[in-house]
C-alpha positions as CSV (number, residue, x, y, z in Angstrom):
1,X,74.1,113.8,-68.3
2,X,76.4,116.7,-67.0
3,X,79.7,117.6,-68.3
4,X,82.8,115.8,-67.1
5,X,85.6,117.9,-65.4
6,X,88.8,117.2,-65.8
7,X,92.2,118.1,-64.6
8,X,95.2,117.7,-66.2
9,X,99.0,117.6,-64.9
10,X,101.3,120.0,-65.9
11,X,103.3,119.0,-69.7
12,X,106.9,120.1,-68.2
13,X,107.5,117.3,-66.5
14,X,106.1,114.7,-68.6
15,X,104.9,116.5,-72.2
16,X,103.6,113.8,-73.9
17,X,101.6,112.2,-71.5
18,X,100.5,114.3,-68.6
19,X,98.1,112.4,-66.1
20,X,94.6,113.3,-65.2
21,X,92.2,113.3,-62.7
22,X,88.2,112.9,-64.6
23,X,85.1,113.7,-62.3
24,X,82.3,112.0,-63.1
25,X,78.4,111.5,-61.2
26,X,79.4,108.7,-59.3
27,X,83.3,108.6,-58.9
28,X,86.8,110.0,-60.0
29,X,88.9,108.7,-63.0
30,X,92.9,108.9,-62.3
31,X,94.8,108.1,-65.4
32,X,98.5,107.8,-65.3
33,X,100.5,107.7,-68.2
34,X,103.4,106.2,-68.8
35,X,105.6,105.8,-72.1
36,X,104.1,102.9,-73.8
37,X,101.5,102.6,-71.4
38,X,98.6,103.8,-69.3
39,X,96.2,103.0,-65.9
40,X,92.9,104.2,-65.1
41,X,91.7,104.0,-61.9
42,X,88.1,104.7,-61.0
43,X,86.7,105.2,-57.6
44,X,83.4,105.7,-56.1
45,X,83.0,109.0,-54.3
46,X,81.7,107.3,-51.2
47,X,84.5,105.1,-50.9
48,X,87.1,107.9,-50.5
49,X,88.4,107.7,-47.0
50,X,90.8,111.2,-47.5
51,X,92.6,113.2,-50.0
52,X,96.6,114.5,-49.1
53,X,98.8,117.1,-51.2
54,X,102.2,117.6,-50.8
55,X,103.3,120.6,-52.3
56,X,107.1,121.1,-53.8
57,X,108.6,124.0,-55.1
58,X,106.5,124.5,-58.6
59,X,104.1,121.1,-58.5
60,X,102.2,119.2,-55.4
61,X,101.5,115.8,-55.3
62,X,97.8,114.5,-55.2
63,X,97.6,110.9,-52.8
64,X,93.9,110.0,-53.0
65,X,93.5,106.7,-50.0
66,X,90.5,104.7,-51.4
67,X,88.7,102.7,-48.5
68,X,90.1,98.7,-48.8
69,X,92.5,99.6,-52.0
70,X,96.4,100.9,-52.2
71,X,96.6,104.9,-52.6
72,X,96.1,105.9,-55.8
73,X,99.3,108.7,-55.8
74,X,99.3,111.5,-59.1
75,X,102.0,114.0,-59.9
76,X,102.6,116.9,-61.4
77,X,99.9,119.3,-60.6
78,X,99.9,122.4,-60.5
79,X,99.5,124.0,-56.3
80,X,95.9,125.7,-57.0
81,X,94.6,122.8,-59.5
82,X,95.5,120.0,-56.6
83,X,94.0,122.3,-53.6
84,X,90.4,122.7,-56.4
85,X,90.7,118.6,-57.4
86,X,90.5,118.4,-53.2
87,X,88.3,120.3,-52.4
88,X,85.9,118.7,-55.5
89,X,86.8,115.2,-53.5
90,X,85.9,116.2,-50.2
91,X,82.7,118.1,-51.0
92,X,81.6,115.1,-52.9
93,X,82.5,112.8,-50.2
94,X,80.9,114.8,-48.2
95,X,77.5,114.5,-49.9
């Protein structure tokens, strides 16, 4: 079995408990953590229908649009570790 990949969101906004994007064979892992709590959503590369990124000042915003599900939106990254968790997406989508 291959290694997983993950990214990770940047700790100066949120420390303790930064989200994370996981890659795995078949799908991506998004896990966003709250204070007391946590949500991981996985979804199947081939039911990706498109990947956004809005960029601010110092962080961009990654809003992943799963076919028949809500948007799965994750914050925090950092501008070149959204445009490489993209890319990853789309070339797997892709395939």
């Amino acid at each position: 079995m291959a290694a997983k990949l993950t990214f990770r969101a940047s700790t100066l906004m949120n420390p303790l408990f930064p989200d994370s994007i996981t890659f795995g064979e078949k799908g991506v892992t998004f896990t966003i953590r709250k204070f007391l709590r946590s949500s991981d959503s996985f979804v199947f590369y081939h039911d990706i229908s498109g990947v956004e990124i809005e960029n601010g000042i110092f962080f961009s915003t990654i809003r992943v649009m799963p076919r028949m599900r809500p948007e799965i939106v994750i914050e925090n990254f950092g501008k070149r570790d959204a445009l490489k968790v993209k890319e990853l997406i789309l070339e797997k989508v892709e395939n």
